[in-house]
C-alpha positions as protocol buffer text, in pm:
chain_id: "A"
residue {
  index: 1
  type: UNK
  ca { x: 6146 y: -4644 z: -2461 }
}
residue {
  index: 2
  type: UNK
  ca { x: 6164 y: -4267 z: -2510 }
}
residue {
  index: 3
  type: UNK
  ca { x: 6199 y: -4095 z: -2133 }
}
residue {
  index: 4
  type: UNK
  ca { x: 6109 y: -3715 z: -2104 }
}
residue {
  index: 5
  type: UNK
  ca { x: 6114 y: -3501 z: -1758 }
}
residue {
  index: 6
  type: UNK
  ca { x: 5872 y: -3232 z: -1665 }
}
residue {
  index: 7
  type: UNK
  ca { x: 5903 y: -3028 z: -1291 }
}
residue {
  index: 8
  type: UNK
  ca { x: 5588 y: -2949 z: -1204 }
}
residue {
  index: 9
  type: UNK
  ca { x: 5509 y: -2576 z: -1175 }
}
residue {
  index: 10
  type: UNK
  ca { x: 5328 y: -2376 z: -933 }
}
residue {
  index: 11
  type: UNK
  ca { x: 5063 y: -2258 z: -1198 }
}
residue {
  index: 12
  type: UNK
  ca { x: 4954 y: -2640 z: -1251 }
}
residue {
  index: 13
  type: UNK
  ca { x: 4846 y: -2749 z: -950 }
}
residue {
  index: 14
  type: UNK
  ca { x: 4541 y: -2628 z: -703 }
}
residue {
  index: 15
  type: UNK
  ca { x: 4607 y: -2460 z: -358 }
}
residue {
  index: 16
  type: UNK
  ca { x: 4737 y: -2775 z: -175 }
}
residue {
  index: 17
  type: UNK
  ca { x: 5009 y: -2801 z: -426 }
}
residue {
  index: 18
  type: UNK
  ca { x: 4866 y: -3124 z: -609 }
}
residue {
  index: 19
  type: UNK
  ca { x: 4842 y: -3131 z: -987 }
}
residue {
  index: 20
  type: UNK
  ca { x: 4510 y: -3071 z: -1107 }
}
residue {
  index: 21
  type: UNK
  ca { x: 4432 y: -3407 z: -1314 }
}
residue {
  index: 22
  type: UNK
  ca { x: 4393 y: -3198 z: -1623 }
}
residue {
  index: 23
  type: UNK
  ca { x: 4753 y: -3170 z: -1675 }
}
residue {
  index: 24
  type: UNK
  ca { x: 4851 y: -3476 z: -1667 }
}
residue {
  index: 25
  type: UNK
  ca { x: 4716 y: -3497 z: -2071 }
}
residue {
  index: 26
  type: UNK
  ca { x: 4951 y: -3214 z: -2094 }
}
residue {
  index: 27
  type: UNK
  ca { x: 5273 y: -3382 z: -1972 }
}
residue {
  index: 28
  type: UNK
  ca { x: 5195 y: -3669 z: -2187 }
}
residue {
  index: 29
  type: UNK
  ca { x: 5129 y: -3427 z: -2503 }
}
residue {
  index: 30
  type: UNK
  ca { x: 5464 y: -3254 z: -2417 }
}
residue {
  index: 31
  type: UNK
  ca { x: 5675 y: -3621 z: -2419 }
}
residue {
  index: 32
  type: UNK
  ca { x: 5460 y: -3705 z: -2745 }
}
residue {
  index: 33
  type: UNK
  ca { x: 5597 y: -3410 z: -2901 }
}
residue {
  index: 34
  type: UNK
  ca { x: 5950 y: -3432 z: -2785 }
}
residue {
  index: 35
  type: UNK
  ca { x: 5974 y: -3779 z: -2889 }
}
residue {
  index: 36
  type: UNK
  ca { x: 5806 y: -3685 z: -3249 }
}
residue {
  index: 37
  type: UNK
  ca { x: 6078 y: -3417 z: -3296 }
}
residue {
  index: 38
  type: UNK
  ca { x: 6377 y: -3648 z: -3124 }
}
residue {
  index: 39
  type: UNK
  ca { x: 6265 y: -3876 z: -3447 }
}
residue {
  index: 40
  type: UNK
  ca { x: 6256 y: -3645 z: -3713 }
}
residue {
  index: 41
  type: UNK
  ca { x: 5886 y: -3659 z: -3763 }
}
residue {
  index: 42
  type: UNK
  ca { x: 5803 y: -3344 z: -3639 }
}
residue {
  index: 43
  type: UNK
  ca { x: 5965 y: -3010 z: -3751 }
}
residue {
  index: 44
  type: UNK
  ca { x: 5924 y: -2701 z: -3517 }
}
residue {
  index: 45
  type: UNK
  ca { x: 5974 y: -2494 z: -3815 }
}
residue {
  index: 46
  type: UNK
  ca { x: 5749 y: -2660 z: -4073 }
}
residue {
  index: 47
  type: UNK
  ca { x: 5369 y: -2498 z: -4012 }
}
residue {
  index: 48
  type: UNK
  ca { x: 5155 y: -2856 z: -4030 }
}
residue {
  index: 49
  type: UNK
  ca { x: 5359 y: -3076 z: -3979 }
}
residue {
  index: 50
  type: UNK
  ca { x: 5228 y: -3202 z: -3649 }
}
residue {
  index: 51
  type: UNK
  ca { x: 4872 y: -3268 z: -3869 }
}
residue {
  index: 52
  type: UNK
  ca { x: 4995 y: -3607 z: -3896 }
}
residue {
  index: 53
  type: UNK
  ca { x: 4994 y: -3648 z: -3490 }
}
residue {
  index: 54
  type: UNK
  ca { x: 4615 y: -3616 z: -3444 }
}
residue {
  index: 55
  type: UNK
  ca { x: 4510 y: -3805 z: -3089 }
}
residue {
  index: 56
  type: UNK
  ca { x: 4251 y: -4094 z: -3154 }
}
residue {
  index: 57
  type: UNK
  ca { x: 4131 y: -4180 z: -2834 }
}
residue {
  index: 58
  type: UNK
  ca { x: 4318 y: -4149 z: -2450 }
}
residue {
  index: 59
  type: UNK
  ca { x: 4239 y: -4366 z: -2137 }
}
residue {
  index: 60
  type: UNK
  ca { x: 4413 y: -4233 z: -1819 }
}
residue {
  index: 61
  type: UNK
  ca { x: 4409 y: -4409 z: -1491 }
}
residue {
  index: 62
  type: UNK
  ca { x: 4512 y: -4179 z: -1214 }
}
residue {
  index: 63
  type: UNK
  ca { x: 4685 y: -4391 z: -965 }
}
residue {
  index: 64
  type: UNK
  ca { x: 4871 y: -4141 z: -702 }
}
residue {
  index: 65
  type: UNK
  ca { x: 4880 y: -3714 z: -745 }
}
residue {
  index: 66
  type: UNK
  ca { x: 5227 y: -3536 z: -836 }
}
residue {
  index: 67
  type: UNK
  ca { x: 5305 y: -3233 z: -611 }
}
residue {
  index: 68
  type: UNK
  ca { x: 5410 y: -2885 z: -676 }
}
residue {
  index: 69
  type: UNK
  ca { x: 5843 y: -2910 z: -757 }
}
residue {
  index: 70
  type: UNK
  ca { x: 5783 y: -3301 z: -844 }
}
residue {
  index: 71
  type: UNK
  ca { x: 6065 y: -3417 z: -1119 }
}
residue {
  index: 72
  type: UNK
  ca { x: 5769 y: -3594 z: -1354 }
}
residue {
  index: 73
  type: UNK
  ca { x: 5952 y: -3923 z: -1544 }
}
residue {
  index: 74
  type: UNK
  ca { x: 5705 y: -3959 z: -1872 }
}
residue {
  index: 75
  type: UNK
  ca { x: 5813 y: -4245 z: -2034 }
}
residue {
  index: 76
  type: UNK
  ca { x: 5679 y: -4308 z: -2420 }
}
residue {
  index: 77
  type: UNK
  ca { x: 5669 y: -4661 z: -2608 }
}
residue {
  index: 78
  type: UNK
  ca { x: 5520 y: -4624 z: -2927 }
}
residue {
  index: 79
  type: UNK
  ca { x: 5485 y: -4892 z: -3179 }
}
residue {
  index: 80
  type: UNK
  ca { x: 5289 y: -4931 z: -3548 }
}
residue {
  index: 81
  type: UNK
  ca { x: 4896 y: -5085 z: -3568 }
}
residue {
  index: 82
  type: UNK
  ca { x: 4805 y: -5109 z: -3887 }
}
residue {
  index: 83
  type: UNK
  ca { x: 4848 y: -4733 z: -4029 }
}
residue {
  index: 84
  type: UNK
  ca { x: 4795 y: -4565 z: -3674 }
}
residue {
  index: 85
  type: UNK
  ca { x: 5107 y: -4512 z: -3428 }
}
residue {
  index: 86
  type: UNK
  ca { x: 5019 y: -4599 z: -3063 }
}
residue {
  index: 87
  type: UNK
  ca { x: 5162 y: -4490 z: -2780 }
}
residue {
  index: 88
  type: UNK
  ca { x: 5167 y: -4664 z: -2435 }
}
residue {
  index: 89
  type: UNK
  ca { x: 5264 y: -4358 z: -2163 }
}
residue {
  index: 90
  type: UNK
  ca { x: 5368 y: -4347 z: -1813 }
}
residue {
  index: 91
  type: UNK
  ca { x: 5463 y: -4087 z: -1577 }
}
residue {
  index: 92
  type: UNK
  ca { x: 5650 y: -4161 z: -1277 }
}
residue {
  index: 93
  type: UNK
  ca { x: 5716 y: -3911 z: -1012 }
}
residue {
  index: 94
  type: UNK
  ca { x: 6007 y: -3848 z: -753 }
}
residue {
  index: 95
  type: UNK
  ca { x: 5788 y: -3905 z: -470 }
}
């Protein structure tokens, strides 16, 4: 299981300090790319080659808010279906 952190910033949340549900696609992008590159199938310096990442499908069940200065926990378990790479994600929060 791949683990990435994310604080949450003023900028993504609305004006009670909860993240606006929107991001949380985001955080999961950002561990989906960290893990990629932690791999070696992703190269920061290579134009393209993230083509091979394309997103399918996401389902996201919202199950308690993160708050503005929250330490996010994203953890990432990817395995192989057939030719596709799936990726089960979960983000935890300090709260």
């Amino acid at each position: 299981m791949y683990s990435h952190r994310h604080r949450v910033q003023y900028y993504e949340t609305d004006e009670m300090g909860i993240v606006h549900h929107s991001n949380y696609l985001r955080f999961c992008e950002e561990a989906r790319v960290s893990w990629a590159h932690s791999q070696g199938l992703l190269d920061y310096q290579k134009k393209g080659s993230a083509a091979l990442f394309a997103v399918y499908e996401t389902q996201v069940r919202h199950l308690r808010p993160a708050f503005f200065g929250d330490e996010i926990e994203v953890c990432l378990q990817a395995r192989l279906q057939g030719v596709r790479g799936v990726h089960a994600i979960q983000t935890l929060s300090s709260r």
